[in-house]
C-alpha positions as CSV (number, residue, x, y, z in Angstrom):
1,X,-56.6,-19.2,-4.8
2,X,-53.6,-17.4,-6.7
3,X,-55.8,-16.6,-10.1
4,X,-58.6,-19.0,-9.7
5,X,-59.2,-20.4,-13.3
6,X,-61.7,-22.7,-13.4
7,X,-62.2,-25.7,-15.1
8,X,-65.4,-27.1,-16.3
9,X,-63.1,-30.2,-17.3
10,X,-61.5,-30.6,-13.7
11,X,-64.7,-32.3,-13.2
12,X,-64.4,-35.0,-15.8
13,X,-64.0,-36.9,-12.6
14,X,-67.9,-37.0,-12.4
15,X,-68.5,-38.8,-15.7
16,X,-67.0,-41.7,-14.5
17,X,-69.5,-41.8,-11.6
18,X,-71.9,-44.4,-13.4
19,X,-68.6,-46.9,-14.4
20,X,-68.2,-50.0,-12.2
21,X,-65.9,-50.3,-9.4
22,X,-62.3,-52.2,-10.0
23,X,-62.2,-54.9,-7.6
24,X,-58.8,-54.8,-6.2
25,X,-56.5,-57.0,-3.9
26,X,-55.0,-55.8,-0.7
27,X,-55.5,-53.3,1.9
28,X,-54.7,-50.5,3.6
29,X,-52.3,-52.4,6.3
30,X,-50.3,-53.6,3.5
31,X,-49.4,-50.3,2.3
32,X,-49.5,-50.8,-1.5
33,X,-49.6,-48.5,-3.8
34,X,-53.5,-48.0,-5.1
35,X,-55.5,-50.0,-3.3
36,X,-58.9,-49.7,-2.8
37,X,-60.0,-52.4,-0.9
38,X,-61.5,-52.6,2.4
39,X,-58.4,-51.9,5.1
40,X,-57.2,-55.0,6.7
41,X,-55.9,-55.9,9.6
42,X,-51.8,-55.9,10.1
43,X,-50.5,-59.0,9.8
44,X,-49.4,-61.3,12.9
45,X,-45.8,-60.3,14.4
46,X,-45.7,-57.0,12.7
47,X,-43.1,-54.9,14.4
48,X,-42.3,-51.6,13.5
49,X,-40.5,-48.3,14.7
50,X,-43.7,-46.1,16.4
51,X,-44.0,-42.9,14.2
52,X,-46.2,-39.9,14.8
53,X,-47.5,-37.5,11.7
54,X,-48.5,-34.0,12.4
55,X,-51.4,-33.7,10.0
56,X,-53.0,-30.2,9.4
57,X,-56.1,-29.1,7.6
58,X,-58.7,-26.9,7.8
59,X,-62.8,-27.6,7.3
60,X,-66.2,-27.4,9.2
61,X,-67.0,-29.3,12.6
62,X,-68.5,-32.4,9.9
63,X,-64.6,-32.0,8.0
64,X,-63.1,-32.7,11.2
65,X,-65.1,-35.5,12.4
66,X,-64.7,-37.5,10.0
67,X,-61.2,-36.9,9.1
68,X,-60.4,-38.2,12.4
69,X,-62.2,-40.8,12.4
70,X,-60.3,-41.7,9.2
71,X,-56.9,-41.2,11.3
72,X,-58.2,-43.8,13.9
73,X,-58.9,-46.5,11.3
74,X,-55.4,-45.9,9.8
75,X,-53.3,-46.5,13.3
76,X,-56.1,-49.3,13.7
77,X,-54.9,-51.0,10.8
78,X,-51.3,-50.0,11.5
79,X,-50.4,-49.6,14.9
80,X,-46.8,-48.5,14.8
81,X,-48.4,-45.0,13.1
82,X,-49.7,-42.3,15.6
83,X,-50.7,-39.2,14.7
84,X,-50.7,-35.1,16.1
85,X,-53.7,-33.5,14.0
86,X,-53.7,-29.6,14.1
87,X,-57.1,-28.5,12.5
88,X,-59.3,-25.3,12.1
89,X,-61.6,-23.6,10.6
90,X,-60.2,-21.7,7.2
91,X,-59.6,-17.9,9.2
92,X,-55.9,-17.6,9.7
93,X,-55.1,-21.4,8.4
94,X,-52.5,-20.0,5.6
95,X,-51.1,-17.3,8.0
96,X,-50.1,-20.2,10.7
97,X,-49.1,-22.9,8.2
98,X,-46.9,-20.3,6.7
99,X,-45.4,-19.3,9.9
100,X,-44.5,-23.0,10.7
101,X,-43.1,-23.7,6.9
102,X,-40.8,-20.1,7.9
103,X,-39.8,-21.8,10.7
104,X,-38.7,-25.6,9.3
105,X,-41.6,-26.8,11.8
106,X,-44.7,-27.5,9.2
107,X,-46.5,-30.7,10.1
108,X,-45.6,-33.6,7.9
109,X,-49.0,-33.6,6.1
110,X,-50.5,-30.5,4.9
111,X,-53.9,-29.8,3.3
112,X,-53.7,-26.9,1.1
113,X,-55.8,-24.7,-1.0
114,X,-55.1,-25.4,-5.0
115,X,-54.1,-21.7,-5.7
116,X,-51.0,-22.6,-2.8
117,X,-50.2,-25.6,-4.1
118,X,-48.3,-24.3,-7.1
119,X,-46.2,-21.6,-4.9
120,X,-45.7,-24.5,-2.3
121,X,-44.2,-26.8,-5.0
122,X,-42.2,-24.1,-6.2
123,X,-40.5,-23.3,-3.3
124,X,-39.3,-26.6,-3.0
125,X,-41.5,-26.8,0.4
126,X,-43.2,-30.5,-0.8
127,X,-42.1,-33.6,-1.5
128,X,-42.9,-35.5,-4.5
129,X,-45.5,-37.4,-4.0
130,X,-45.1,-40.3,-7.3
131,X,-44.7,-43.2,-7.1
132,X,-45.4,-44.1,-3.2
133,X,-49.0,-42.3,-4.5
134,X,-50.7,-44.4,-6.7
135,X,-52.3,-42.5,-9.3
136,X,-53.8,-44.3,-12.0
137,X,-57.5,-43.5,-10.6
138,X,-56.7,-39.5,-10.8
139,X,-57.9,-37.4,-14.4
140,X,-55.2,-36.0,-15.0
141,X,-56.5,-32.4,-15.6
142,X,-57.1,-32.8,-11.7
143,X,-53.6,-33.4,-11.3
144,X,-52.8,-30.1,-13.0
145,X,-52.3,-27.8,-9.7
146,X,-50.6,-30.5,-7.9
147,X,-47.5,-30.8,-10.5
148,X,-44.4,-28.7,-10.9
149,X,-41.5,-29.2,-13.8
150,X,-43.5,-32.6,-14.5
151,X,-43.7,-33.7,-10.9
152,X,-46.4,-34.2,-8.8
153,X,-46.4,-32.5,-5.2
154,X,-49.7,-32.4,-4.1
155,X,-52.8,-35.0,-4.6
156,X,-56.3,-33.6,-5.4
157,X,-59.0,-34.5,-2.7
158,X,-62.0,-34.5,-4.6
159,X,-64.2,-31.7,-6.9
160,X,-66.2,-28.8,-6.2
161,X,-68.2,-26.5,-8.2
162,X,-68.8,-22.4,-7.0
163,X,-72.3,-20.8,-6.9
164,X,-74.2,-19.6,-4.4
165,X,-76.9,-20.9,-1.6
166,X,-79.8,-19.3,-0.4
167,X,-82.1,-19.0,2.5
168,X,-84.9,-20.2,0.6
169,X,-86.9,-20.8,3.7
170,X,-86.7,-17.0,4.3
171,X,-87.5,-16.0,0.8
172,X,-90.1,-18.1,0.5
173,X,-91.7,-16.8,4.2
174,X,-91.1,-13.2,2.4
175,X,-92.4,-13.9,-0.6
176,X,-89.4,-13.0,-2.3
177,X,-88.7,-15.2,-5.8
178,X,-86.2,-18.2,-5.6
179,X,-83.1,-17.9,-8.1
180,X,-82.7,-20.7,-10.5
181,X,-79.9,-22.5,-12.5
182,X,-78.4,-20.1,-15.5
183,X,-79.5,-16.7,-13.7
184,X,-78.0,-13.6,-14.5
185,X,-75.9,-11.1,-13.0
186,X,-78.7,-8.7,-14.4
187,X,-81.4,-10.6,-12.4
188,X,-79.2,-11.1,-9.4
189,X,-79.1,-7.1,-8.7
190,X,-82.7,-7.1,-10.0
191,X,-83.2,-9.6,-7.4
192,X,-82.0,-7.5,-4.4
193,X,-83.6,-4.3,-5.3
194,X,-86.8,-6.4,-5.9
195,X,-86.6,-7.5,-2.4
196,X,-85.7,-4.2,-0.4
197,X,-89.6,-3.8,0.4
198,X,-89.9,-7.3,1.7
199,X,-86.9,-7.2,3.6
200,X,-87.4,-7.2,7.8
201,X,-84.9,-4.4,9.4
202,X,-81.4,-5.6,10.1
203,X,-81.9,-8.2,6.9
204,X,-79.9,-7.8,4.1
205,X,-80.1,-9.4,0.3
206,X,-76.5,-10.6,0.5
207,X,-73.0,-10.1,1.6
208,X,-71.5,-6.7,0.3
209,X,-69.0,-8.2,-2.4
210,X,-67.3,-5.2,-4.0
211,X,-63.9,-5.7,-2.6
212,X,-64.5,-9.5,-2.8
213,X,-61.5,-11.5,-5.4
214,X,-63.6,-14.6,-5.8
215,X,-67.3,-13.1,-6.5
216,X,-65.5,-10.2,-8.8
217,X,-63.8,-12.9,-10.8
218,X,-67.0,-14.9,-11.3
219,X,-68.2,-12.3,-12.5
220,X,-65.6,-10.8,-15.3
221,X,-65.2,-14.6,-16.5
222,X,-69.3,-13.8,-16.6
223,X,-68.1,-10.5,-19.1
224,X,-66.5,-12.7,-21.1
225,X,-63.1,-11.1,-19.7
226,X,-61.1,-14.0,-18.7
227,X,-59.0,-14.8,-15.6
228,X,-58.2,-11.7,-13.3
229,X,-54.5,-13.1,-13.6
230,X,-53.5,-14.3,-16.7
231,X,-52.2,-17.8,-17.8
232,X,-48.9,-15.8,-18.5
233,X,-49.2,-14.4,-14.8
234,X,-49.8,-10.9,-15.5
235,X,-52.6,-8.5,-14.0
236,X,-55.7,-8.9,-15.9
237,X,-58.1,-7.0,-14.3
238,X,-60.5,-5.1,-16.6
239,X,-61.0,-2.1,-15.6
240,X,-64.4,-1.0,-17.3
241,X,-65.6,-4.2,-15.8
242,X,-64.4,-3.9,-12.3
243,X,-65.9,-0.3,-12.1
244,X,-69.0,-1.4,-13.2
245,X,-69.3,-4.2,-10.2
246,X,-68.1,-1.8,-8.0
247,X,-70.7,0.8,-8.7
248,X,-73.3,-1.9,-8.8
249,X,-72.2,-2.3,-5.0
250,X,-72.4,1.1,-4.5
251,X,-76.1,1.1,-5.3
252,X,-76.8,-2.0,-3.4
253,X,-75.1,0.4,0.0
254,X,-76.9,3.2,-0.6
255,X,-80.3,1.3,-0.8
256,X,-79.3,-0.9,2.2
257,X,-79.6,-4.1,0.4
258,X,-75.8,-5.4,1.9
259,X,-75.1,-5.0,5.8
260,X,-72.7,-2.2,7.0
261,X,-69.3,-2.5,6.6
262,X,-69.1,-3.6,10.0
263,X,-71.6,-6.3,9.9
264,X,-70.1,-7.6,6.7
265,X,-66.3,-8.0,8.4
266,X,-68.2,-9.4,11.1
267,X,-69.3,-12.5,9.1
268,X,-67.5,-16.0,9.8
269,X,-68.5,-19.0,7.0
270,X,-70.3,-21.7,8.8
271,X,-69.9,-20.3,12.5
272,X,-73.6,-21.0,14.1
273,X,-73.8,-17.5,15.2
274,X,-71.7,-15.3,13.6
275,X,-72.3,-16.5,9.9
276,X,-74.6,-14.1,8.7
277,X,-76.7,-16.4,6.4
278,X,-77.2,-18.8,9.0
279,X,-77.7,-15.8,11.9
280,X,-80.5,-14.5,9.3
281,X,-78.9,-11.2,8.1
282,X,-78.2,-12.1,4.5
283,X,-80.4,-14.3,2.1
284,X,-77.8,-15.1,-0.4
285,X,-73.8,-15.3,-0.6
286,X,-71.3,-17.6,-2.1
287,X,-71.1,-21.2,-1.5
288,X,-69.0,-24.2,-3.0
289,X,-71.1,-27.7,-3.7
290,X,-69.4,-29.7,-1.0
291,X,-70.6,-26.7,1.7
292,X,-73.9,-27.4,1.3
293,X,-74.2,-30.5,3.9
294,X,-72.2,-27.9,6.6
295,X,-75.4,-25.5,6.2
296,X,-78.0,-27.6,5.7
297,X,-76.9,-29.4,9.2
298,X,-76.6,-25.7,10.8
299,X,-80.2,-25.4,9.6
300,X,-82.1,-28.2,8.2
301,X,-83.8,-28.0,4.9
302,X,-83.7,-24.1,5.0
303,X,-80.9,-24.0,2.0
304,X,-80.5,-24.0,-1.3
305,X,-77.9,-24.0,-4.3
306,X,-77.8,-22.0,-7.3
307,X,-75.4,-21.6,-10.1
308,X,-73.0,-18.5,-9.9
309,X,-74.7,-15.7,-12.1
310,X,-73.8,-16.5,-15.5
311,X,-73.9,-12.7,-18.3
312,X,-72.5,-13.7,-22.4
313,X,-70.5,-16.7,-20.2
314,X,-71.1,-18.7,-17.0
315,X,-69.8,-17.0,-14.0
316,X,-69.3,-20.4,-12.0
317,X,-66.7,-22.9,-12.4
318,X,-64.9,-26.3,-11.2
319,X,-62.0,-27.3,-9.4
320,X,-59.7,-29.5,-7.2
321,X,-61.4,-28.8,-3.9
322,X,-57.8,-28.9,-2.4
323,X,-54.6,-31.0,-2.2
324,X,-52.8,-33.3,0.6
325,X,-49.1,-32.8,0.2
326,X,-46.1,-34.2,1.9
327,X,-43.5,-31.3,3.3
328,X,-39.9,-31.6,1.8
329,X,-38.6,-30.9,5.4
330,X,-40.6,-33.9,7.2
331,X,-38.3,-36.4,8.5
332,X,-40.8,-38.9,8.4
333,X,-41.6,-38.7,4.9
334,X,-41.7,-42.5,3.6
335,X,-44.9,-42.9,6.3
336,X,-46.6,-39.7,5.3
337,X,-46.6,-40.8,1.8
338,X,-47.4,-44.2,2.6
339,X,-50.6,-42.6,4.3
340,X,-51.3,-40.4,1.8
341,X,-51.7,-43.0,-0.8
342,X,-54.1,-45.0,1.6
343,X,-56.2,-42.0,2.4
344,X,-56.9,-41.1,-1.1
345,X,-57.4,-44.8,-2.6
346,X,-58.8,-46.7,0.3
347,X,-62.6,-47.5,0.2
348,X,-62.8,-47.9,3.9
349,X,-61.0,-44.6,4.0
350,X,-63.5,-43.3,1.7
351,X,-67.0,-44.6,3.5
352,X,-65.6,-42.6,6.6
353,X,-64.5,-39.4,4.6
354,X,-67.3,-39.2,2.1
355,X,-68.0,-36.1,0.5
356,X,-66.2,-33.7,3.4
357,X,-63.8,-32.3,0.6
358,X,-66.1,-32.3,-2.4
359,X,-66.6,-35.4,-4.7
360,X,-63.7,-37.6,-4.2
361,X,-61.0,-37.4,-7.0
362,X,-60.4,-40.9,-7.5
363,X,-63.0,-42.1,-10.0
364,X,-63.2,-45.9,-8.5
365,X,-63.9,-43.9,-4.8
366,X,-66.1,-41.4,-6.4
367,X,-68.3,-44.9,-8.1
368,X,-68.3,-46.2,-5.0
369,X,-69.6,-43.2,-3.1
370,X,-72.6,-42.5,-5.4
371,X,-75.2,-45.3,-4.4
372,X,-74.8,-44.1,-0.9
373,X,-74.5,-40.4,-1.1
374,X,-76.8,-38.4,1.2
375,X,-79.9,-36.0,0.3
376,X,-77.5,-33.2,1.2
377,X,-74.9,-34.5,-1.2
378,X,-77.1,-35.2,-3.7
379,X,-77.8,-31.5,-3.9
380,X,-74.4,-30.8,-4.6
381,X,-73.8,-33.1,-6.8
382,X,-76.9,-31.2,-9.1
383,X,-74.9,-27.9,-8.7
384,X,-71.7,-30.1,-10.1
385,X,-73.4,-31.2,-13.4
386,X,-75.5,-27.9,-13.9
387,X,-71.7,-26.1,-13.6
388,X,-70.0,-28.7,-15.8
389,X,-72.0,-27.8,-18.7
390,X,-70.3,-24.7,-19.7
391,X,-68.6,-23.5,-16.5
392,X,-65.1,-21.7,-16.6
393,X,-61.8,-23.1,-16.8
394,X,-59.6,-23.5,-13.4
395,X,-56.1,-23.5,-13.7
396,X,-53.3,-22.2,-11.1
397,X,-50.9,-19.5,-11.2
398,X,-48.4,-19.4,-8.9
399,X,-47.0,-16.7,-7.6
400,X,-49.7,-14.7,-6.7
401,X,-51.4,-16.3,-3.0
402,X,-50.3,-12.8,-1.0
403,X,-52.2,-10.8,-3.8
404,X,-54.9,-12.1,-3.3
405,X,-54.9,-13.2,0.1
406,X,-52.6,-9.8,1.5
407,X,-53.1,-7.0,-0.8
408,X,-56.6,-7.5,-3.0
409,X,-58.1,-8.5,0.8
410,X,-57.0,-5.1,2.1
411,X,-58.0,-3.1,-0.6
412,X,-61.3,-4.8,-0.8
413,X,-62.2,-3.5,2.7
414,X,-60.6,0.2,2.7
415,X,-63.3,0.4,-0.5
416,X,-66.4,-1.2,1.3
417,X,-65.3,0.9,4.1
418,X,-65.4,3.8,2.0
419,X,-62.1,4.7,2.4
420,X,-61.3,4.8,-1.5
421,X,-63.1,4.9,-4.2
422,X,-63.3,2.6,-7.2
423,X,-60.9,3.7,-9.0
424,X,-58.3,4.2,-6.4
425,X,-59.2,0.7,-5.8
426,X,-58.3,-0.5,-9.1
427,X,-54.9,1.5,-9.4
428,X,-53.9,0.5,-5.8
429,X,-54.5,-3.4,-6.8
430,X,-52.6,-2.3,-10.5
431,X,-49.8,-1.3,-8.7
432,X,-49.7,-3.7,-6.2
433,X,-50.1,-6.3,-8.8
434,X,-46.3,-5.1,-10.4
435,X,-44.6,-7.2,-7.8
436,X,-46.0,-10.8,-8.5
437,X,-45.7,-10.7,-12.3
438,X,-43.6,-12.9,-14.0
């Protein structure tokens, strides 16, 4: 999170999709650094101290699945290695990771979001990761979020681009017109207040984003206004260009084209009921490339992906889809490392994982995965090269997770509950901003 620059060249990991795979020696069992060939089986006689990892991550029902499937095939192939896997769906992940970390009691494996990362490393809260992680497969602008003072604390899991989906079953049903690749913010609001005649009661075009960090800062890097932090961390927030998104959300209230305030902080990504794309109350909201195989098995071939809205510059953008680090306080660090290494450079590894955390990271992996990717992947991967073209750059400030996670979050819903107005929203988040700069 933190500032959320994206990067059109974190995804350089994609043009190595058509090179041929490195045969390598070894497997996972034998716990060497980089390889990536099928997992063997441990060797007769092996004896070894029984260790269990606490592992933590967060993802959709398809995320966990095949993540522990993944962590069967590990203490398969190495028996002495158990594991205690803690796993959720994204609400609240940060708050009880956090609360653990406070506590000296954070698992030994953590999944994290690359606008943590950075803070994380920081803190001194991660162990470095080089050279029990082989990294030779890795673009190194990936690496980027996962490094502090030339040291790499965190491992990027694969790359994902942000646009939206649509219920293009729906709109089709309704007649309403399908967006396409390169769109406008112009034609997005054109878009809604095209559809409010079509609409049934109780449907809405799509989420009410106002207060939202993530949509807003597609669409100033849209303006041509940059990051809403800076790469020197301070606030960066335009102000002309924030009021205008706000008052564009004001219309879109007033002509109920988003739900009620209520319904909106009702809404819960990917839950079959309460998510209010999939429950039929919105037609459009914000979506990441790798989230498009969650959806599409919530409802099958109903979806579709879009670029983010694009104005003088493209909205959308690329990044790490997130990072596997170590913590500094595990006493069982040597093993977590060990499977680290295997569970980003393994192909057996990989043909379980897939494309649960975006397009893997490790170019051999990602090679290997392409021949056999799914129609629902495939549909991501278009989003991916129709976002690399010109899309935004990524890059993480740290320093900044609790403004956007705490204090832009609470601001954004006292002004879509109408509690203050735009430009009380913009001082409060001014002011509040004073404490994280550097």
């Amino acid at each position: 999170m933190s500032s959320w620059k994206r990067s059109l060249t974190v995804l350089a990991t994609t043009t190595a999709l058509m090179g041929s795979l490195v045969a390598c020696a070894g497997g996972g069992s034998k716990e060497t650094a980089g390889s990536t060939a099928p997992s063997a089986a441990p060797s007769a006689g092996a004896s070894k101290e029984p260790v269990k990892l606490r592992i933590m991550w967060w993802g959709a029902q398809n995320r966990h699945d095949a993540t522990l499937k993944a962590l069967e095939l590990y203490t398969k192939n190495n028996p002495h290695v158990t594991f205690e896997p803690e796993y959720s769906g994204m609400d609240g992940y940060l708050d009880k990771l956090s609360t653990q970390a406070a506590a000296n009691n954070a698992p030994d494996i953590v999944q994290l979001d690359p606008g943590w990362t950075p803070d994380w490393a920081a803190r001194k809260q991660l162990a470095e990761l080089t050279p029990a992680v082989d990294v030779s497969k890795f673009d190194t602008k990936l690496m980027a979020g996962g490094q502090s003072g030339g040291k790499l604390y965190g491992i990027p899991l694969g790359s994902v681009a942000f646009g939206m989906i649509y219920d293009k079953a729906a709109m089709d049903k309704l007649g309403i017109k399908n967006p396409a690749n390169g769109w406008s913010w112009d034609e997005f609001f054109a878009l809604a207040k095209e559809s409010k005649a079509k609409l049934p009661s109780g449907t809405y075009f799509t989420k009410d984003y106002g207060g939202n960090y993530f949509v807003y800062s597609a669409y100033q890097y849209a303006k041509g206004k940059g990051a809403v932090v800076s790469p020197e961390g301070k606030f960066n927030v335009d102000q002309a260009t924030f009021l205008e998104w706000t008052k564009n959300f004001e219309e879109l209230r007033k002509e109920g084209l988003v739900p009620p305030a209520d319904v909106n902080a009702s809404d819960k990504e990917n839950d079959p009921k309460l998510d209010l794309m999939v429950s039929g109350k919105i037609l459009v909201r914000y979506a990441f490339s790798n989230g498009y195989g969650t959806y599409d098995s919530l409802k099958k071939g109903a979806y579709a992906l879009v670029t983010m809205p694009r104005s003088s510059q493209a909205g959308g953008w690329l990044k790490p889809s997130m990072y596997l680090a170590v913590s500094a306080g595990s006493k069982k660090q040597e093993e977590a490392k060990k499977f680290v290494n295997w569970f980003v450079n393994d192909t057996e590894a990989a043909k379980i994982l897939g494309t649960v955390r975006g397009l893997p990271a490790n170019k051999d992996i990602a090679s290997l995965l392409q021949a056999s990717l799914s129609d629902a992947d495939k549909i991501g991967l278009e989003l991916l090269r129709a976002t690399e073209k010109d899309g935004q750059t990524w890059d993480s400030t740290s320093g900044w997770t609790n403004f956007v996670d705490k204090d832009w979050a609470l601001i954004g819903d006292q002004l879509v509950f109408g509690k203050i107005n735009p430009q009380q929203a913009f001082d409060q988040l001014k002011s509040a901003s004073k404490s994280y700069e550097k």
